[in-house]
N, C-alpha and C positions, 0 to 999 in steps of 0.2 A: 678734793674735786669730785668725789665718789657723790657727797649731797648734792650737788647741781644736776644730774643725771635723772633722764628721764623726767626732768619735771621743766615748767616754765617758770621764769623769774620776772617779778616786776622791778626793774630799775632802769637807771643807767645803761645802752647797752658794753660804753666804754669799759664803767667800774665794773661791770659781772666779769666781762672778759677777762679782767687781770686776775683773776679765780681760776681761771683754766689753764693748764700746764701748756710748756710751750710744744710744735709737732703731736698732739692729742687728739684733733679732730680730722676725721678721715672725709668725711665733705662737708660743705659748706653752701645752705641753699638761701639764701635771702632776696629780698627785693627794697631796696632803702626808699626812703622819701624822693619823688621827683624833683628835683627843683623846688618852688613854693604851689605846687598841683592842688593841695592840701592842707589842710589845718591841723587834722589827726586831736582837734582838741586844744590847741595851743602849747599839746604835750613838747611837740618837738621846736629845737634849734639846729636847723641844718643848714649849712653853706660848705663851698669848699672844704675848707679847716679844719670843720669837723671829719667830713669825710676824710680826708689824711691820718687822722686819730683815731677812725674805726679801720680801715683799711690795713694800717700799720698792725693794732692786734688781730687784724682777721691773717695775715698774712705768718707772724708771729705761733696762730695757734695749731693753724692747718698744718698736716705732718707733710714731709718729702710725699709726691708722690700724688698728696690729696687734690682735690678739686673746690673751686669755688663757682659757683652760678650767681651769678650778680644780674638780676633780670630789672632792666631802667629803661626808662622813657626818658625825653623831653617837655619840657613846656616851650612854648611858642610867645614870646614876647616882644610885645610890636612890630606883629610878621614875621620873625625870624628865629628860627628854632634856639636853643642855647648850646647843642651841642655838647651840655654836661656830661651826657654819658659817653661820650667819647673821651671826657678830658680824664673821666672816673679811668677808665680800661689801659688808657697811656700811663695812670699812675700807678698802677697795677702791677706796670711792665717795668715801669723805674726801681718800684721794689723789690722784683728778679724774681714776678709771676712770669709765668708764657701763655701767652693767649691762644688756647690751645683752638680756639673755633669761636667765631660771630654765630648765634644760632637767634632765628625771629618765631617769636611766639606772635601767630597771626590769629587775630580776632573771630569769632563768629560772626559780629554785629558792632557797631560804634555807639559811642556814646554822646558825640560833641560831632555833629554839622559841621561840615567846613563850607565858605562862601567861595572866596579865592585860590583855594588849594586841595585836591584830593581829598576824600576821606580817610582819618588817620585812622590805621584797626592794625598795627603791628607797636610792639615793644622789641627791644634787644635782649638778647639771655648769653651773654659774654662767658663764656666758659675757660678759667683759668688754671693752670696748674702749677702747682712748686715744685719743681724739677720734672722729672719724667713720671707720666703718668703709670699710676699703678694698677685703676681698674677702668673696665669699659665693658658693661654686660649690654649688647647692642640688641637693640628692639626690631626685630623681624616683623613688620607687621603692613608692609606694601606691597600689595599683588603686582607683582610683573607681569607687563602684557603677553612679554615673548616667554612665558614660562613653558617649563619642557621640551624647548631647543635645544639646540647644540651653537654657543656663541651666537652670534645676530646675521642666519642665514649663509653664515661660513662666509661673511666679509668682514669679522672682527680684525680691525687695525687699531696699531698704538701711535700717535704723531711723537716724533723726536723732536730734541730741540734746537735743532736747526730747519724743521718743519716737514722732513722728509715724513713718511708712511710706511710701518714692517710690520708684516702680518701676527696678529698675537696668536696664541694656544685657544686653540675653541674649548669652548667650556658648556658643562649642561648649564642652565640659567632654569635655576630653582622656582620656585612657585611665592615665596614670599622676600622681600628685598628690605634690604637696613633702610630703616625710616632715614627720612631726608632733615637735613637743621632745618629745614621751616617747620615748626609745627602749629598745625591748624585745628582749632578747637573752642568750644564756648566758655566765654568767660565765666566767672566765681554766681553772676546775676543768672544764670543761667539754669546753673546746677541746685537740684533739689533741696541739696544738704545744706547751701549757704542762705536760700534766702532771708533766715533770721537773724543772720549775722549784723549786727549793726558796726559795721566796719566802713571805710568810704575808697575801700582798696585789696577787699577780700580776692587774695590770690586761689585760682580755677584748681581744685581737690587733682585733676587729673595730672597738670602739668606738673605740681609737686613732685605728686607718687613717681612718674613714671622718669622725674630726674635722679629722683633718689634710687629706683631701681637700675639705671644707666649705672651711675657713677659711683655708686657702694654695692656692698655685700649683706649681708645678715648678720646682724650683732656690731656693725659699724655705727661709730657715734657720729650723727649727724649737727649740725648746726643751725639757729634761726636768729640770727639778730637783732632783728626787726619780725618779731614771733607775729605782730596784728593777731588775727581773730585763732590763729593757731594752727592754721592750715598745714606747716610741715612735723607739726607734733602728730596731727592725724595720719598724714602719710606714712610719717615712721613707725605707728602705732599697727597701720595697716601692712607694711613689709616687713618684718620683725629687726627694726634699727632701735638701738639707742638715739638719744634725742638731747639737744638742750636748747630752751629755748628764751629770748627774752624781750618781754614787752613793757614799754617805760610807762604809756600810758594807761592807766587805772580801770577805765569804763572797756577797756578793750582786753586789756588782763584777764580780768572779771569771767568776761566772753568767754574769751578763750577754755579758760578753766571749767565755765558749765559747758564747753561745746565738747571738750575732751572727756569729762565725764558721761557724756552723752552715749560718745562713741564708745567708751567701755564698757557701758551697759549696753548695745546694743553686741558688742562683741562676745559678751556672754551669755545672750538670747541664740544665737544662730553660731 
């Protein structure tokens, strides 16, 4: 298992998987094919089924403790959403994941007009764990308005659950606050570093890094199943994680590989 480490694979993501020991990987960041959103090349066969045969070894590899981020959308066919990734997250749980948080990764900007409905600019980032979780390094990075108070003007209450009201313990209220499960931020088209990426779903440098820095530590081996243009190889390259990553399709492996070379030559400029 030692040669798959730190590098990216082109294949199969089912067949690399069965290479990996089982309880080995400490999280697990991927984003799979939407629905039919994409062509990816005519690389991929995705339905149901399939997902039941990645999910099974993703479940299989992640250790007690670990985490997965399974970040999905929907497609919208004939007006009405599919709902896939909900039925993904339910299967998750039949496998005796816990779904440890619904967390929305909300857009900068849209991409697709809607006529009849809202603009779409959020995806879901289903956060799942195999038994009790083991790490959580939470991101402090929300200026509180009432910062350097004492509780919220000395009328901090906790509602019971029968709806009664008892006064809690005043607390000073710090100057920065645990970021909220929405996270808002500009997509992969956005950022500097992708726009060469010829990818048709290059996931956003920032949302990576800063899952991988939540949900591991330092020298934790990370996961990418669906590697595309390589984005969580970069992250973990940039937090000091082990890595494994793997992409089926050819023209996007490729990428990946000079994008990661990229990044290590710039990491040993600065």
């Amino acid at each position: 298992m030692q040669d798959l480490i730190n590098k990216i694979h082109n294949g199969d993501c089912i067949e690399v998987m069965k290479q990996i020991e089982d309880n080995s990987i400490d999280l697990i960041v991927t984003s799979p094919p939407y629905d039919n959103l994409r062509t990816y090349n005519n690389s991929h066969s995705w339905d149901f089924e399939v997902f039941k045969c990645i999910a099974k070894e993703l479940y299989r590899v992640i250790k007690e403790g670990g985490v997965i981020i399974w970040i999905v959308a929907d497609a919208t066919i004939k007006g009405n959403e599919t709902g896939t990734s909900f039925k993904q997250a339910l299967y998750f749980k039949e496998l005796g994941l816990n779904l440890h948080d619904t967390m929305i990764y909300q857009k900068n900007n849209f991409s697709n007009p809607s006529v009849n409905r809202c603009h779409q600019i959020f995806e879901y980032m289903f956060v799942l764990v195999k038994g009790k979780l083991k790490t959580f390094n939470p991101i402090y990075d929300r200026q509180n308005i009432c910062r350097g108070m004492m509780g919220s003007l000395g009328q901090n209450t906790n509602r019971k659950k029968d709806g009664s009201m008892v006064p809690s313990k005043k607390r000073h209220i710090k100057e920065w606050g645990l970021r909220y499960n929405i996270w808002k931020g500009n997509t992969s088209g956005q950022e500097n570093m992708c726009k060469h990426i010829l990818h048709p779903a290059t996931a956003p440098l920032w949302l990576i890094r800063d899952h991988v820095l939540m949900w591991s530590n330092k020298n934790d081996l990370v996961l990418d199943c669906f590697s595309g243009s390589g984005t969580t190889a970069i992250a973990c390259l940039g937090t000091n994680r082990k890595y494994i990553c793997i992409e089926k399709d050819e023209v996007y492996y490729q990428k990946s590989l000079e994008r990661v070379e990229e990044y290590n030559k710039q990491l040993k400029l600065f």
